[in-house]
C-alpha positions as a Markdown table, in Angstrom:
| # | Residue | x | y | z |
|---|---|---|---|---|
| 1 | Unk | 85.1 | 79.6 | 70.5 |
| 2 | Unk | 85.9 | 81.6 | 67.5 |
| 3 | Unk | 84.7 | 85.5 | 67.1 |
| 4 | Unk | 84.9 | 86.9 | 63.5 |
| 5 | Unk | 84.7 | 90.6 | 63.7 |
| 6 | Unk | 83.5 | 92.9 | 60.7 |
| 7 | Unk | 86.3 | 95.7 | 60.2 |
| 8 | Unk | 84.0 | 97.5 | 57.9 |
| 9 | Unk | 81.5 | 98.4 | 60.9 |
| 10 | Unk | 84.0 | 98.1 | 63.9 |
| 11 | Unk | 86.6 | 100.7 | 62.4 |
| 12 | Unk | 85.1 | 103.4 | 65.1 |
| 13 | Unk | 85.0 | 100.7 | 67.7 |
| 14 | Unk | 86.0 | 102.3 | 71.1 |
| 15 | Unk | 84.8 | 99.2 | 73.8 |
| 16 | Unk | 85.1 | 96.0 | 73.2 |
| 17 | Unk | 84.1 | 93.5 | 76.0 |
| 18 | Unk | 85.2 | 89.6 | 75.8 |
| 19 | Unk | 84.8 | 88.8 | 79.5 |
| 20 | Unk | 84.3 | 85.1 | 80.0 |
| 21 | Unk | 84.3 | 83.2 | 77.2 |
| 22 | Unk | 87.0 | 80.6 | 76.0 |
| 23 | Unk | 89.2 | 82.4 | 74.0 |
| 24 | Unk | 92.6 | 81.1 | 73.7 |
| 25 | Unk | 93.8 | 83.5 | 70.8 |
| 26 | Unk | 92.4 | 87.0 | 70.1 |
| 27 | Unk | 89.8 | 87.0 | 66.9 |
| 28 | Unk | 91.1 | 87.7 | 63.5 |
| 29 | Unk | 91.6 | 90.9 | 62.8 |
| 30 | Unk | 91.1 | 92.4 | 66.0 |
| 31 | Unk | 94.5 | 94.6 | 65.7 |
| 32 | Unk | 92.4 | 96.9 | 62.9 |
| 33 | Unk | 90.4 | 98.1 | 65.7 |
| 34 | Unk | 93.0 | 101.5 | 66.0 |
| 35 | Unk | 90.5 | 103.4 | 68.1 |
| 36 | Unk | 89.9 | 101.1 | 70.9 |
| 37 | Unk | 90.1 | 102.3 | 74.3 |
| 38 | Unk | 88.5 | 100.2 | 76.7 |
| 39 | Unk | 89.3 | 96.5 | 75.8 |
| 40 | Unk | 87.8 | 93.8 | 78.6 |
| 41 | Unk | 89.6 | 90.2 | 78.7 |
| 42 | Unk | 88.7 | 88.9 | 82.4 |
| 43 | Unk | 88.4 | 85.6 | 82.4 |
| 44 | Unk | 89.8 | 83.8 | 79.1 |
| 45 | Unk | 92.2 | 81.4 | 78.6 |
| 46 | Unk | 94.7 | 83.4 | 76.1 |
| 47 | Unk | 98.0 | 81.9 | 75.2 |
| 48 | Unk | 99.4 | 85.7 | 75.2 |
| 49 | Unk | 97.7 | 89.1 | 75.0 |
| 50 | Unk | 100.9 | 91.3 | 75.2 |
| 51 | Unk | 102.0 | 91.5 | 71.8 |
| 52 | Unk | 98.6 | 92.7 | 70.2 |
| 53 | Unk | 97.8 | 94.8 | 72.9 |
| 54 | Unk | 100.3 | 97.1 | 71.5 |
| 55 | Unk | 98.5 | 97.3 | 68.1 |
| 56 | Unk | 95.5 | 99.9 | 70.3 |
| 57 | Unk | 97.6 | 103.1 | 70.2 |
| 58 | Unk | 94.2 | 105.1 | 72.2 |
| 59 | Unk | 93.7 | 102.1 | 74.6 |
| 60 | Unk | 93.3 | 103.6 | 78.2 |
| 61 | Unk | 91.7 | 100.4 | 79.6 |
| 62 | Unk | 92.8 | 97.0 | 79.9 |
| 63 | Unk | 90.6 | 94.4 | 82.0 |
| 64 | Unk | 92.4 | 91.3 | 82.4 |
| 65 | Unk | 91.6 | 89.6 | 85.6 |
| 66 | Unk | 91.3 | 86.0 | 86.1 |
| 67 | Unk | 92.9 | 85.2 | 82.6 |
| 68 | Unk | 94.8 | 81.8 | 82.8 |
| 69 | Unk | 98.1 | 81.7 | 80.6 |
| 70 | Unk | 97.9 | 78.8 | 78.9 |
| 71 | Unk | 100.6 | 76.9 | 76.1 |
């Protein structure tokens, strides 16, 4: 499944939720989004999360239950 975000509107972006679908890399372009703070990943399939989550200097929330590592 690919996601394609638009960094013109999402700039201000502060939730994002992904829950349960079948990502296995995070969409292009998703380390623009500076001012997110709640960011929701339970239940994907992400080969890692760990080095972009570093890119989301105001995030306070991380949701990543039932993610299965995969590669």
């Amino acid at each position: 499944m690919k996601l394609e975000i638009d960094l013109k509107l999402s700039k201000e972006l502060r939730i994002l939720d992904l829950r349960n679908n079948e990502f296995s890399n995070f969409p292009e372009g998703i380390e623009e989004l500076i001012n997110l703070e709640y960011l929701y990943l339970d239940g994907n399939n992400l080969n890692s999360f760990l080095d972009t989550i570093y890119k989301f200097p105001k995030l306070k929330y991380l949701g990543f239950r039932g993610i299965n590592m995969i590669g």
